[in-house]
C-alpha positions as CSV (number, residue, x, y, z in Angstrom):
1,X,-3.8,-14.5,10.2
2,X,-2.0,-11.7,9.8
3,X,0.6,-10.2,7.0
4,X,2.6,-7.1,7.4
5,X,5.4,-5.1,6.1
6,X,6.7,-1.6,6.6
7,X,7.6,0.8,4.0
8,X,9.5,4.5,4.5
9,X,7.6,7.4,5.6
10,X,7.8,10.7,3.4
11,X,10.0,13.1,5.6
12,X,8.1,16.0,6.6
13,X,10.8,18.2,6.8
14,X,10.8,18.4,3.1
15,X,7.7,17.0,2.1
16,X,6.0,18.7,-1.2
17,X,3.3,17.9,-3.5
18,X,4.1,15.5,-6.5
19,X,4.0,16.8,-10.3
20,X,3.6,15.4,-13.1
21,X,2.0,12.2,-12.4
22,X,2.0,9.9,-15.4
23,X,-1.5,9.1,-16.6
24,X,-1.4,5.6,-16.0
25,X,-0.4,6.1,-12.6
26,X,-3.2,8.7,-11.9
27,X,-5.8,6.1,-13.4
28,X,-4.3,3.4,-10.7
29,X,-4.6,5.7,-7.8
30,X,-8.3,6.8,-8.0
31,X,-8.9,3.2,-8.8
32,X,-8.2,3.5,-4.9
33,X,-9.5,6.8,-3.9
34,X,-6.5,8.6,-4.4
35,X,-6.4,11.7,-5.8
36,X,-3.4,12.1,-8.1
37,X,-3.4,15.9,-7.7
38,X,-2.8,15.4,-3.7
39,X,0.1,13.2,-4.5
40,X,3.3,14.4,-1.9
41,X,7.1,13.4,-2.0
42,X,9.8,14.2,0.0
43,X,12.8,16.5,-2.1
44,X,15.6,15.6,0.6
45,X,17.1,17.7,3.2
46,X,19.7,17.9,5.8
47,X,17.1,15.9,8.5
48,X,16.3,12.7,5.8
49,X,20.1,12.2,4.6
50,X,18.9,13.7,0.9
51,X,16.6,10.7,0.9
52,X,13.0,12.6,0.7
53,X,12.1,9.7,3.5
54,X,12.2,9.7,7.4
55,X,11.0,6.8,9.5
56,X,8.6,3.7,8.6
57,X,5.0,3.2,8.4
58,X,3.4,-0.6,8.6
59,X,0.9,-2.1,5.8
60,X,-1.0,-4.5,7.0
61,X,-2.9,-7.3,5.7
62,X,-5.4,-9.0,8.3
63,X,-7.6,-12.3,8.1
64,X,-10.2,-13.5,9.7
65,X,-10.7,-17.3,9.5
66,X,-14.6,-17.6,9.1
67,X,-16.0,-21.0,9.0
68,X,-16.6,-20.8,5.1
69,X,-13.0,-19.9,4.7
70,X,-11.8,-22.7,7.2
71,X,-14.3,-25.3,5.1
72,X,-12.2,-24.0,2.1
73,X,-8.7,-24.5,3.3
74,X,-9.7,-28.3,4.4
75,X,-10.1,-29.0,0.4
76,X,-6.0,-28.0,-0.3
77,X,-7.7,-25.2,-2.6
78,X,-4.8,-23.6,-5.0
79,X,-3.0,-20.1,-3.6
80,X,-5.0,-18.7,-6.1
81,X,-8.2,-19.8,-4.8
82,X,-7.8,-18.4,-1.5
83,X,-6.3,-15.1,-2.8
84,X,-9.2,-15.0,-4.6
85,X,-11.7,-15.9,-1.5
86,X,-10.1,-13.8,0.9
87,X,-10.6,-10.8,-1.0
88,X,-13.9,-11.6,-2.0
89,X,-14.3,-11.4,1.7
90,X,-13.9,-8.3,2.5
91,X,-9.9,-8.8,3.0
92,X,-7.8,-5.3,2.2
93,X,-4.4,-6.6,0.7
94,X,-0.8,-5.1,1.5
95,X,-1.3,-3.0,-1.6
96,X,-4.2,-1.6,-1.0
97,X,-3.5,-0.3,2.4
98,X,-0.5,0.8,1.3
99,X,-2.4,2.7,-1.6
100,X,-4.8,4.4,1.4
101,X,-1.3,5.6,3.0
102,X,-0.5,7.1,-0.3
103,X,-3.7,8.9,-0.6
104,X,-3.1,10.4,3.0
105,X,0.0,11.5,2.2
106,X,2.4,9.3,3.9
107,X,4.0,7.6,1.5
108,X,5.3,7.2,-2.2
109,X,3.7,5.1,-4.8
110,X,7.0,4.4,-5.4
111,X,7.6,3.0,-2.2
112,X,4.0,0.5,-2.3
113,X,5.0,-1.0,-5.4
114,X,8.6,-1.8,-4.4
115,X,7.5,-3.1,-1.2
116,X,4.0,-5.0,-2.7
117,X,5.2,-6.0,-6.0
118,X,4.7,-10.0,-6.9
């Protein structure tokens, strides 16, 4: 099974490193490798329409069915049972790879939670 989603990419034309990054925020980020002093947005420019973003980038959110899994899903487990399994597993969520696009500068945090948020 697979999920995915896209979220804006941080235009490079104006791209610049992000200050004053609430502590809370910080915290969140190295929670995910992240480091909040590597943070970048984009300021806007002629080439992003004042937007500080150009293009997409896709998150993505893969499963593989193992036979413990499939054994699982044959007992009508709750959604939050199998959220819970899955990641147990080994499964990287939307958010999360969303977060590793952050921390390489791609992206916005911004732009992961609107896109991730549930």
């Amino acid at each position: 099974m697979k999920v995915r989603s896209s979220v804006r990419r941080i235009c490079e034309n104006c791209k610049q490193p992000m200050e004053n990054i609430k502590d809370n925020v910080a915290k969140y980020l190295e929670k995910y490798g992240a480091d909040p002093g590597s943070l970048y947005q984009g300021t806007g420019c002629d080439k992003c329409r004042q937007t500080g973003y150009k293009g997409r980038i896709g998150l993505y959110e893969i499963l593989e069915v193992e036979e413990e899994l499939r054994d699982m899903i044959t007992r009508s487990p709750t959604l939050v049972e199998v959220r819970k399994a899955v990641v147990d597993a080994g499964m990287q969520t939307l958010r999360e790879d969303g977060l590793l696009k952050v921390a390489d500068g791609l992206t916005t945090i911004e732009e992961i939670m609107r896109v991730t948020e549930t």
